[in-house]
N, C-alpha and C positions, 0 to 999 in steps of 0.2 A: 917451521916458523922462521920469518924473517925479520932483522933488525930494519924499522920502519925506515922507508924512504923521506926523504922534502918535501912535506908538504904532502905527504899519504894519508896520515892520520885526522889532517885536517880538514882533508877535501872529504873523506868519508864523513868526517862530522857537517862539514855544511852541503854534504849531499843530502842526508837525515835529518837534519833539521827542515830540507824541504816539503819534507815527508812524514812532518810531524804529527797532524791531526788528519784525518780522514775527513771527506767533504761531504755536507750536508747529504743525505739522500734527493733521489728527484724527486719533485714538486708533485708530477703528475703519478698516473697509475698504469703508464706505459710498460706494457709486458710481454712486448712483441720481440722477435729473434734479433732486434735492431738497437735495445733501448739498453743507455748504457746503465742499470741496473745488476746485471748479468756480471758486469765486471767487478761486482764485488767478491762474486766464487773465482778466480779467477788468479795461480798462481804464477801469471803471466804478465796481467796486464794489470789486474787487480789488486783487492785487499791483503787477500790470504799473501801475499807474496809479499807484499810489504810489511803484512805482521811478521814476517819468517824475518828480517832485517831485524827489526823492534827486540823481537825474543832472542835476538843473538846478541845485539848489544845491551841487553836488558842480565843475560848470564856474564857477560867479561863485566859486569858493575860499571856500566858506562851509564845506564840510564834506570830509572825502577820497571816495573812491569807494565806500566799505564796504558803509554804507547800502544804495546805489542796488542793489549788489553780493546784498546777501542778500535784496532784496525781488524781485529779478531770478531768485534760485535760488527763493524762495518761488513766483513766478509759470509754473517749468521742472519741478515736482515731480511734478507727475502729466502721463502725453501729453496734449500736446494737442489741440485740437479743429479741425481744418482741413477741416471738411463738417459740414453739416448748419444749427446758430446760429451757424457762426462767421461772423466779422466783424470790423472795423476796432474794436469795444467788446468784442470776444471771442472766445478759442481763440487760432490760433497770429499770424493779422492782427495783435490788441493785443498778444499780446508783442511779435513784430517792430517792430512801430511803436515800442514803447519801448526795444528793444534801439538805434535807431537815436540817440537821444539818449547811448551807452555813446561811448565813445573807438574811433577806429577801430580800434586795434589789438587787442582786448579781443573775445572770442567769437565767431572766426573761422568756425568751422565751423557754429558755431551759427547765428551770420549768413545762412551759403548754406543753410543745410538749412528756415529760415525762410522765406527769400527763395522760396525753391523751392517751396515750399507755398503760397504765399501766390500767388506766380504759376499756379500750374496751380489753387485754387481759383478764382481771378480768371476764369482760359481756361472752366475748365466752368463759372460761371453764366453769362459773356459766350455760349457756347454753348445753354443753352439756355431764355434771355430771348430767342434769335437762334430756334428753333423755337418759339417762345409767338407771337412776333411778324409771323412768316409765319402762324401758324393767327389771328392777330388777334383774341386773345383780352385779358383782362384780366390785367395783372400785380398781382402783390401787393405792399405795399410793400418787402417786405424784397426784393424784387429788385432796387430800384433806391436805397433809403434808406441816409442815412447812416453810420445806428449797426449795421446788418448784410448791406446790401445794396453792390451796385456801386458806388455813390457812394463808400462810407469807402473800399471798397477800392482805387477811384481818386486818395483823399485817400490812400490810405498809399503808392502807385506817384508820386504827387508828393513826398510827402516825404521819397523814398527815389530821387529821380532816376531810377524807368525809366520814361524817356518814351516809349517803344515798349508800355509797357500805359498808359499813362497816354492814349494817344491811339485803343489800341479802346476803352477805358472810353467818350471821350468821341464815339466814331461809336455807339456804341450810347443814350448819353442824346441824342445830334441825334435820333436813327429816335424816342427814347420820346416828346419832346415832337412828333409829327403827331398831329394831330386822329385819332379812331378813330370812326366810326360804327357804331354797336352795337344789333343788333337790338332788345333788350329795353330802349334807353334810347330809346324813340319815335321812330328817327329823328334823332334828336339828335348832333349833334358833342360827342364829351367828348373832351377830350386824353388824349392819349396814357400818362399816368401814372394815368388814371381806375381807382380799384380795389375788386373786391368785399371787402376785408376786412373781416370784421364791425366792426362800431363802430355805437352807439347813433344816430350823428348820418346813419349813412348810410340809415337809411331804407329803399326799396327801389329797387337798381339803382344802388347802389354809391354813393364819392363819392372828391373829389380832395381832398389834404391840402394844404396853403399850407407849413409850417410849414420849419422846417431840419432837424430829427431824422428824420423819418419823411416829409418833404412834398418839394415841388418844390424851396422855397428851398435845402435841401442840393444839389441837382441844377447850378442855376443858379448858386450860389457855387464848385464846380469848375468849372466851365465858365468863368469870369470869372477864375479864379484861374491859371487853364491859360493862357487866352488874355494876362494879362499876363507869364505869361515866357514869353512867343512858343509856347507850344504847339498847332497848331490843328489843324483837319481840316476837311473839307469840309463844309458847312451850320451851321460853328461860333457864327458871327456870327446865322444867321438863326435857330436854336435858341434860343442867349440872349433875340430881340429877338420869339419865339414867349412864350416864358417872362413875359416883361417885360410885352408887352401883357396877358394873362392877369390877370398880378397886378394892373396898372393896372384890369384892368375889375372888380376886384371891392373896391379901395380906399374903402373909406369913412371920409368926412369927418366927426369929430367938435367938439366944444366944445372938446376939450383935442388935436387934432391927429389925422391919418390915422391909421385901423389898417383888419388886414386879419380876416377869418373863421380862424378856426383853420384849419377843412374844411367843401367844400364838397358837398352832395347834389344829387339828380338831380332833387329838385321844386324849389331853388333855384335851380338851373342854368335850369331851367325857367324861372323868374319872374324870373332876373338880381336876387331881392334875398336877403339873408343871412338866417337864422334867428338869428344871433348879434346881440344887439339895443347891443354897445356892445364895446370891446376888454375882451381877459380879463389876464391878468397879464402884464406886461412883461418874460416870458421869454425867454431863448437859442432854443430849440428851438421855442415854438411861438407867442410874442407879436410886437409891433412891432421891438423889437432887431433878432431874425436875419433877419428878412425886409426892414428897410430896410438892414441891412449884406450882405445879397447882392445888393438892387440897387444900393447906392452901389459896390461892388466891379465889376456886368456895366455899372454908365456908366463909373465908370474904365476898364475894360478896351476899350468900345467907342466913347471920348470923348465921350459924351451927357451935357453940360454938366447941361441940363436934368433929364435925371432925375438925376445926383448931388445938385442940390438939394432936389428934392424927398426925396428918400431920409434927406436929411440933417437936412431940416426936420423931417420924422416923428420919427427918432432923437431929436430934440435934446427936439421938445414934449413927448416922451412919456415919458423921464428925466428931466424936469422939472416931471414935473407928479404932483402928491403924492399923489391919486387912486389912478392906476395904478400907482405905486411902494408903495403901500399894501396890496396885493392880491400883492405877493412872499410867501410865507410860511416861505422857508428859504433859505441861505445856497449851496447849490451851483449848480453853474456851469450843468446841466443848466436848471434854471427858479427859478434863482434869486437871489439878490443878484449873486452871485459872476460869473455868466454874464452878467448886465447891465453890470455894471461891465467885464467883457473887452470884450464888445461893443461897446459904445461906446468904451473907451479905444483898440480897433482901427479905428475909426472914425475918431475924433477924429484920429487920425494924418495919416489919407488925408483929410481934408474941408480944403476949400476956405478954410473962416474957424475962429475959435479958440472957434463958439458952443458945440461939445461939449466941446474940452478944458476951458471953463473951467467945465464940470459936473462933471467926475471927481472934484474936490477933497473936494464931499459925499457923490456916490457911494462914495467909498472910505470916510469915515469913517464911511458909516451900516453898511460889510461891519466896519469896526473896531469900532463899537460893539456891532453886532448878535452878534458872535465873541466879546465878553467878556459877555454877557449873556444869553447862551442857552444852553442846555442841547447840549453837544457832539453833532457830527452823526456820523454813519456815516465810518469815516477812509477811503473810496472817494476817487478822482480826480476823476469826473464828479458824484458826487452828494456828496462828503463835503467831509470836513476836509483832505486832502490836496490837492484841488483850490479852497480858499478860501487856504492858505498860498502855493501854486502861482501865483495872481495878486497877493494882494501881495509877492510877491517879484519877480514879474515885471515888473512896472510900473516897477522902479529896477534894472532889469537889460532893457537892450534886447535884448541878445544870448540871454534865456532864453523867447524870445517866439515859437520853432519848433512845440512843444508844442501851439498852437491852432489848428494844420490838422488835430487830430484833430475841431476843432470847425467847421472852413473858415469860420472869420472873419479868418484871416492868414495 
């Protein structure tokens, strides 16, 4: 916890106040994959995400429950989505996950009937990533990614205490990180998360993602995150320290500190060097940030001194160097300001010396300055305005700091 900045506490309260009341529902009965209905499940762009804001300033006694209350019925309006895109960023996953921030007492039934969904979604893709994997084929991301695969859903079985899903999530990310050798990849060993999803960067024969959102790093940051409140399973430790090596082989050393490739292809893999010829923005999801705070979290978890420094060193050069901080081009927490500033202020916590915290001071105020001089953002959680209120409020509230294992940086 930090003593508030100039102007922090205020801009969180009239970022929130723009985000007071939830907007009518639509008129029509449009229920097409297009219609912005959809966005009320939706811990992204939607309700649920902004009731997570609501219910956090609702427990520091900033505000009563109401708020949280009708962004919560905005987000229950239409059924939900519990197959198909859902996930920990959407359908009945992100409600749940922000119903868990409500007061115990408060939407009992709604509770279990979530809960219950969200578990037998979990069982059938754990089910069948579990026949993908005997046919030893390529997964796609979202089978295993944060924002709608097994990873969030194992970030919302943590932050909902069933440690009983919380630990097949993570025997199934031990099996994903083994090497797979794949016929059409020359012989070649690619890990286990290696994926054909289209993407410009993969070229031909797939590639692996680094990143936290959609990459390993989200994988590895549960895995570290399990393992420090004693949750484990067998290959747990050697999984992480699979992960760890990986990343280390592909760290490059710049002018202004390490960073890693966004994603990696199969003629890089090839040649062991990157096509990416320098780091790209110093985002949450897919820069330096999420990727040295999921290894500073798998040295914590596994006391490997040495890589928490290095992990920490990265963080510290790379929020401090004006370059890459320069290349932010928006304020959410997704890939931008907002998400750096978490990152590191969850960092800074766990790190060894005081070289991050005593970065947050300017990090916050370039989110303060850049909030009263730009043009209002989208009021989502993950990409908006509800999620730039949401950290600086959090920052002077230790206790509202549960909210970012939707991002598994705490």
């Amino acid at each position: 916890m930090l003593v508030a900045r100039p102007g922090q506490l205020a801009t969180a309260t009239r970022l929130t106040d723009t985000v007071a009341e939830p907007p009518p529902p639509p008129a029509d009965d449009d229920r097409s994959a297009t219609s912005p209905r959809w966005l009320g499940q939706s811990l992204s762009k939607g309700a649920a995400g902004i009731a997570v804001l609501h219910a956090a300033r609702a427990r520091a006694g900033l505000a009563d429950w109401t708020p949280a209350h009708n962004w919560l019925a905005a987000a229950t309006r239409d059924d939900l989505t519990a197959a198909g895109g859902a996930g920990l960023w959407f359908g009945a996953p992100a409600v749940a996950f922000a119903l868990t921030f409500a007061p115990a007492e408060l939407y009992p039934s709604t509770r279990a009937a979530l809960d219950a969904a969200v578990t037998a979604l979990t069982r059938t893709r754990l089910a069948a990533a579990t026949v993908r994997m005997d046919a030893r084929t390529r997964p796609t991301s979202a089978e295993y990614d944060l924002v709608r695969g097994l990873t969030g859903l194992g970030a919302y079985a943590l932050n909902h205490g069933r440690h009983d899903l919380v630990r097949d999530v993570l025997t199934y990310l031990v099996r994903l990180t083994e090497p797979v050798n794949v016929a059409d990849a020359a012989g070649l060993d690619v890990p286990g998360w290696w994926t054909n999803d289209p993407h410009a960067a993969s070229n031909q024969g797939g590639y692996a993602s680094l990143g936290m959102a959609h990459g390993i790093g989200g994988p590895l940051a549960l895995l570290a995150l399990a393992l420090r409140q004693g949750i484990m399973v067998d290959g747990h430790a050697a999984a992480i320290q699979r992960i760890c090596q990986w990343l280390g082989s592909w760290r490059q050393d710049g002018s202004h500190g390490p960073w890693w490739p966004e994603r990696v292809c199969l003629s890089e893999h090839r040649t062991r060097r990157p096509a990416q010829s320098g780091p790209a923005r110093p985002s949450w999801c897919y820069g330096t940030p999420g990727l040295a705070r999921a290894q500073q979290l798998a040295a914590l978890a596994t006391g490997d001194g040495a890589r928490q420094d290095l992990a920490e060193d990265a963080l510290a050069r790379c929020v401090s160097d004006p370059v890459q901080l320069g290349r932010l081009a928006g304020l959410g927490l997704c890939h931008g300001w907002s998400g750096t500033l978490a990152t590191a202020w969850c960092a800074a916590a766990d790190a060894d010396s005081s070289r991050l915290a005593d970065l947050l001071p300017q990090l916050t105020d370039a989110v303060i300055r850049i909030a009263a001089s730009t043009r209002p953002a989208p009021p989502g959680l993950i990409d908006g305005r509800a999620g730039v209120a949401l950290i600086l409020h959090s920052l002077t509230h230790a206790d509202s700091t549960r909210w970012m294992r939707c991002l598994l940086i705490s």
